[in-house]
N, C-alpha and C positions, 0 to 999 in steps of 0.2 A: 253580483255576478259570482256565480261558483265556479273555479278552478279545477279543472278532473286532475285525479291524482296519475300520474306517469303510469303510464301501462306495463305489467308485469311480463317479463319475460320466461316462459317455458325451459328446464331444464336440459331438452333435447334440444331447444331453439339456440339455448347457450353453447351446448356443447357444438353443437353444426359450425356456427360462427368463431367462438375459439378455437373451433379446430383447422378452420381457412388461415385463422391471424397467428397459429401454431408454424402451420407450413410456412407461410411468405414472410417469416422475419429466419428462418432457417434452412438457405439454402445448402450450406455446407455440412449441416447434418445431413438434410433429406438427400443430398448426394453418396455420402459416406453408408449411408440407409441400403442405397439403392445396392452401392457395392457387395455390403455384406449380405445382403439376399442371397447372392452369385455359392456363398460357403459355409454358412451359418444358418442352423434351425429358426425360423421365424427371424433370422438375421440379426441376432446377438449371439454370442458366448456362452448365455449365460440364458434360459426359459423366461424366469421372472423379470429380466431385466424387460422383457415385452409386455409387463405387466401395466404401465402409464398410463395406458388409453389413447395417446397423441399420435396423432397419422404417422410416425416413423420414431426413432428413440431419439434423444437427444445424444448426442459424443460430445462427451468434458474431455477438454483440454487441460484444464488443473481446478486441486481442490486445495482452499487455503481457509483454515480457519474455520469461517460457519458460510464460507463464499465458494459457490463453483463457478467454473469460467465455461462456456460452452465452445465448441470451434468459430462457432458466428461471434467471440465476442463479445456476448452477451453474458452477464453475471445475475446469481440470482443467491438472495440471502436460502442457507440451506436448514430446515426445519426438520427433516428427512435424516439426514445423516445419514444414508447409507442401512437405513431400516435400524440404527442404534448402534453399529460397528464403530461409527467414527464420532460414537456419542462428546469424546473429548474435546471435539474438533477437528478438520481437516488435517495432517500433517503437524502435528506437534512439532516443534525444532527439536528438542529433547531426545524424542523417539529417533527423526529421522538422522541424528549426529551418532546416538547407540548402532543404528541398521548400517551406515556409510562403514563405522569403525568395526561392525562384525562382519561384512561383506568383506571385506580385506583382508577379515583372519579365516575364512571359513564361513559356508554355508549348510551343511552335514554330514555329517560321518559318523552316525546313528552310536552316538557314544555320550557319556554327558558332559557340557560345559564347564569352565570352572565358575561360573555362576549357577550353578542348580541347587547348591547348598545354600548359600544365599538366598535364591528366588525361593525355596522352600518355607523359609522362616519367617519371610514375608508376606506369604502366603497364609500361613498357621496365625500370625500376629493379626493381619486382616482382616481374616476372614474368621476365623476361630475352631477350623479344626484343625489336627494335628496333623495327618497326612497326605498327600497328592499323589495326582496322577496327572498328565497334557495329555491331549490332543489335539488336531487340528479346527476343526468345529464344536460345538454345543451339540449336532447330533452323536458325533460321535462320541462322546463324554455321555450322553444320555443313555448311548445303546450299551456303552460300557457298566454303567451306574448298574440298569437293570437287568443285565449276562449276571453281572458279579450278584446282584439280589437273588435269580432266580440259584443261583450257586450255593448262595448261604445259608438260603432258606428254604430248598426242595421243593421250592413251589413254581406255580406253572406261569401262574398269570399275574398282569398287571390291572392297576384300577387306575382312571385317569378320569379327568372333568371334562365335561361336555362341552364341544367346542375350544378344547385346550389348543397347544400346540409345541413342541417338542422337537423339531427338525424332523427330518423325515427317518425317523425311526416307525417299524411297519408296523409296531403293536399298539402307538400310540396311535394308529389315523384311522380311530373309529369315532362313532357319532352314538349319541342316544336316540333313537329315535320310537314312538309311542311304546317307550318301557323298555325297549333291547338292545342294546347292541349292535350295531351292524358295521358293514367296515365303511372307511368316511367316502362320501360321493366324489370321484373325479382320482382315484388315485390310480395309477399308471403301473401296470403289472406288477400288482402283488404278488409275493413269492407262496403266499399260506394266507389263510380267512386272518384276517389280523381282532377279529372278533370273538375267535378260539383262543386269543392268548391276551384280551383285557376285557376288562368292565369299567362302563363307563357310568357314572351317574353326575347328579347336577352338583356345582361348586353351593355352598353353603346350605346344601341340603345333608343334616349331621344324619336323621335316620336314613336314610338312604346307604349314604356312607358306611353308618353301622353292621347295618344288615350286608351288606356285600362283602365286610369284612370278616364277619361272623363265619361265613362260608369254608373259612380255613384255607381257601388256595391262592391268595394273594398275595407274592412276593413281597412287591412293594408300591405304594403311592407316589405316583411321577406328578409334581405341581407348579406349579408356578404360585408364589405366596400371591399374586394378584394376576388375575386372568387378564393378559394385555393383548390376543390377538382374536377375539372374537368383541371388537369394542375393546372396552375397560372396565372389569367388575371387580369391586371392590370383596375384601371380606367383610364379613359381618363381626360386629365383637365377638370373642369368642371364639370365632372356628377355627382359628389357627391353635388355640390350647387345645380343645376339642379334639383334634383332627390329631396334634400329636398321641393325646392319651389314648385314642380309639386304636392306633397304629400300633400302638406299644404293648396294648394290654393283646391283642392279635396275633403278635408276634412277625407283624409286618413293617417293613422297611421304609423309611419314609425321604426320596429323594426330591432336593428343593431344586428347582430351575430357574435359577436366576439370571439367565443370562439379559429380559428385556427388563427385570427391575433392580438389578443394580444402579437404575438410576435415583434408586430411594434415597440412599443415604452414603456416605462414606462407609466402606464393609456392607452393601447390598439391604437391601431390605430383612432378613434375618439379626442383623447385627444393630438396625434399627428398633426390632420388635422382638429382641430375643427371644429366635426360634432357634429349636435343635436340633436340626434333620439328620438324618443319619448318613447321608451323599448330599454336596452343594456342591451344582453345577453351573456352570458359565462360561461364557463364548464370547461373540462379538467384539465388546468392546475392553475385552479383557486385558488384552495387548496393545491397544490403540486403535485396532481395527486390521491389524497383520492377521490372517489365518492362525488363531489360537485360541486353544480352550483349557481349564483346568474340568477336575473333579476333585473335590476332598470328602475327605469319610472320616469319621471317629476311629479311637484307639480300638472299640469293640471291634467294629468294620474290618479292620487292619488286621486283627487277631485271628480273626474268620477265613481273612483272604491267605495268610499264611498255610492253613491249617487244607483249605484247598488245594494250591500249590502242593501243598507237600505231598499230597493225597494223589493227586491227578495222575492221569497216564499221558507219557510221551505224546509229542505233537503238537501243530498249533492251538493257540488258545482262543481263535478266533476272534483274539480282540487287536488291535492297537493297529499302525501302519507305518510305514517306515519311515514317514516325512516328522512325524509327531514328536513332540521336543525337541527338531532340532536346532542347530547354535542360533539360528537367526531367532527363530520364536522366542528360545531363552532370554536372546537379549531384548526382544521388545518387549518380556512380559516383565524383565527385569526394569527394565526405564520404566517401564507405564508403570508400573507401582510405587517407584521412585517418585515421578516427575507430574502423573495426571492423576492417581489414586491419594487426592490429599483434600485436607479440609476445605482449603478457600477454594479449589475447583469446585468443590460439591456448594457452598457457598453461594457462589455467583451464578453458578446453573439454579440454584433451589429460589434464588432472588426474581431472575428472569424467567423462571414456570410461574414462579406466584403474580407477577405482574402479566405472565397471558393468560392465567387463571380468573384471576378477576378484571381481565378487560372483557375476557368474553362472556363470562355471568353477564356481565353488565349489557352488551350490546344483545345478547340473548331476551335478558330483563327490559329493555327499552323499545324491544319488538312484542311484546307479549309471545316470547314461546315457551315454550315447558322445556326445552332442552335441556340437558345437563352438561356439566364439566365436569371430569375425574383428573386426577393430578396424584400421580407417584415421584414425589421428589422432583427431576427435571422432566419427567412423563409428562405431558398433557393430550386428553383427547374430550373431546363433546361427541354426544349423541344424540339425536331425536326420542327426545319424550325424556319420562324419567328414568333416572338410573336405575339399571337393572340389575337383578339380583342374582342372575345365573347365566350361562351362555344361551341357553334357548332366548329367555326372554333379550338379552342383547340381540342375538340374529335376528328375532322380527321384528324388531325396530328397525334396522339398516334399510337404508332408503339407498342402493348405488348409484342410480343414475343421478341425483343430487349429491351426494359426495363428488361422482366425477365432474361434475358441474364446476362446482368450489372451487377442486381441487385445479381443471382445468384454467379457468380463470385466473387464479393463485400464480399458475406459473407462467402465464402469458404476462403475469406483472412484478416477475422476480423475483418469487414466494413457492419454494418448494417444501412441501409436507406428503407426508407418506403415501403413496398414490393407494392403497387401500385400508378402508375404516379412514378415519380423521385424528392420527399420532402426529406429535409434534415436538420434540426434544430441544433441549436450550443447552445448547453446548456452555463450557465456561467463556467463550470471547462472543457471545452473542450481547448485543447492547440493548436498554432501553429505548432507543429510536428506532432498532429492528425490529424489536419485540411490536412496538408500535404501528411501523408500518405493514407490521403482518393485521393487525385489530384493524387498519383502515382499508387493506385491504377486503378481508372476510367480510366488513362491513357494506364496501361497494357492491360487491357479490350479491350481498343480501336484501341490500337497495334493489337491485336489476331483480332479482328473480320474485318482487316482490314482497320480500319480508320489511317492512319498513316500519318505523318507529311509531307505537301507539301512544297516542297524545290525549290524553284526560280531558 
């Protein structure tokens, strides 16, 4: 007698039903949902926070550790982090004793701390260059980066990778598309063609690269040493040396954005792979996850911007904003460097990417699929098919409605990971058991939708 194997379940059939077992264990979201309709654009604060896919948002009540609590009560081990803001974990004790103790002295009055000489040196020892600048986001450290590029070096435009991403600075959100340029699809009142003021070619395509540089009007290269929001594409050996020499011998500026792969190494991916940018930028999880960003630049850099300043005419500079460095961000960027920017944090996160690295090779390899896994330090993300070698070829891989599938499922079983592409971050307090329950989970997923284990 032959036994049929369990009937496969359809992506959209998954989602349909997740999304009923979504609604009926949260009534006190979907109340709280209904309210903020009444005030709120798409009924959050916030655009992306509508991003989930889930019949209404979820409302956390607290975040501890690698744990959220929902109003319903509901707790769910957190893989997401806050898109890598609160990569440290939830509420550090550390950070939140620094924030209690500076709330009580001051919040700002746009002057600096008596920790900014401090945080400076901290910053230069870390990271390895010698001097800074805060701001409140990674965009806006990026828009800074490349004002002061085009300042330095009289040039017009930016050169960026295809399918990169930068915050929403307006020169970066274009696309390559069959060979050009154009500005990226879906973005919301552009001020200017943002395709007049970059070029964009694919990541580890070096002639390409060359050639565009060759052109003489490129300030500067805005990167990320490893492309993490179109997928995960890796560099290829080489093009990070490459990529510097090509920059230098052009007479172009080469600004590194690490704000999502600081989770490479203690000191960022740079300081793992001694790179030498000439601006190193980062945000999110710089301060814990408080609204903070640095930038640093070289002594050359610094020399430049002097000689600027001195030069200028009266008036705004059109950069910075008034909230930027103040006492509170000092002091969370001062504790997090102190207290989360240390070896055994990086440690224990680098221990628990590598056990979901190869749990999910493995349940990948026991289904016969081609998929891959990419892993930057505490980074983890898989993709359908082979790993790719540039953004284009990532984009046509992504399958969303199966992502959302996953991802839906994941958090109806108290498994949250980044509701777009498939990122997953291992804080330092995440455990082997978590780690785990996350493999058994993706694995039931995979069961139901059909992916099931090929048996010789």
């Amino acid at each position: 007698m032959t036994v049929a194997a369990p009937r496969a379940t359809a992506p959209e059939a998954l989602i349909e039903r997740e999304g009923r077992a979504f609604a009926a264990l949260r009534p006190r979201s979907a109340a709280l949902a209904a309210r903020a309709q009444a005030h709120w654009l798409s009924g959050v604060p916030m655009h992306w926070m509508d991003d989930w896919g889930t019949p209404f948002p979820l409302s956390i009540r607290e975040a501890r550790g690698v744990t959220l609590t929902d109003v319903d009560g509901l707790g769910y081990t957190d893989f997401c982090l806050g898109d890598t803001g609160a990569m440290f974990g939830h509420s550090p004790p550390a950070l939140g004793e620094a924030l209690a103790a500076q709330v009580a002295r001051g919040l700002t009055c746009m002057l600096p701390g008596e920790q900014v000489a401090a945080v400076g040196e901290q910053l230069a020892a870390r990271f390895g260059l010698p001097f800074w600048q805060m701001a409140q986001t990674a965009t806006d450290a990026n828009r800074a980066a490349l004002r002061w590029a085009r300042a330095l070096t009289g040039r017009p435009r930016v050169l960026v990778f295809q399918g990169c991403y930068h915050g929403t600075v307006d020169e970066t959100l274009v696309r390559l598309r069959s060979g050009r340029t154009v500005p990226r699809e879906g973005a919301i009142g552009a001020a200017f063609d943002s395709a007049a003021a970059a070029v964009a070619v694919e990541f580890n395509d070096l002639p390409a690269l060359e050639a565009a540089l060759a052109r003489g009007d490129i300030a500067a290269v805005i990167a990320e040493p490893v492309m993490t929001n179109v997928g995960m594409v890796l560099p290829e050996p080489g093009f990070h040396a490459a990529l510097r020499a090509l920059t230098r011998r052009s007479g172009t500026l080469l600004v590194s954005d690490e704000t999502h792969t600081l989770s490479s190494a203690l000191g960022g991916y740079g300081a793992r792979h001694g790179l030498e940018p000439d601006f190193w930028v980062c945000g999110k999880a710089i301060a814990g996850g408080l609204p903070c960003a640095v930038f640093g630049f070289t002594d050359a850099v610094q020399r430049g911007m002097r000689e600027v300043l001195a030069g200028r005419a009266p008036g705004h500079s059109g950069m910075g904003t008034t909230l930027a460095a103040n006492l509170l961000s000092v002091a969370a960027l001062h504790a997090a460097l102190q207290t989360l920017h240390t070896a055994a944090n990086y440690a224990a996160m680098d221990a628990a990417a590598a056990r979901l690295e190869a749990g999910l090779e493995g349940e990948f390899r026991r289904r016969g699929l081609d998929w891959h896994v990419s892993r930057v330090g505490a980074r983890v993300e898989f993709g359908f098919g082979p790993a790719p070698r540039n953004g284009s070829e990532s984009e046509r891989a992504m399958r969303p409605r199966l992502e959302h599938a996953i991802h839906l499922w994941l958090l109806n079983r108290g498994l949250l990971v980044t509701p777009f592409h498939n990122m997953m971050l291992a804080a330092p307090q995440l455990g082997a058991s978590q780690v785990d329950a996350l493999l058994a989970g993706i694995a039931g997923c995979l069961d139901e939708l059909g992916y099931r284990e090929v048996h010789a």
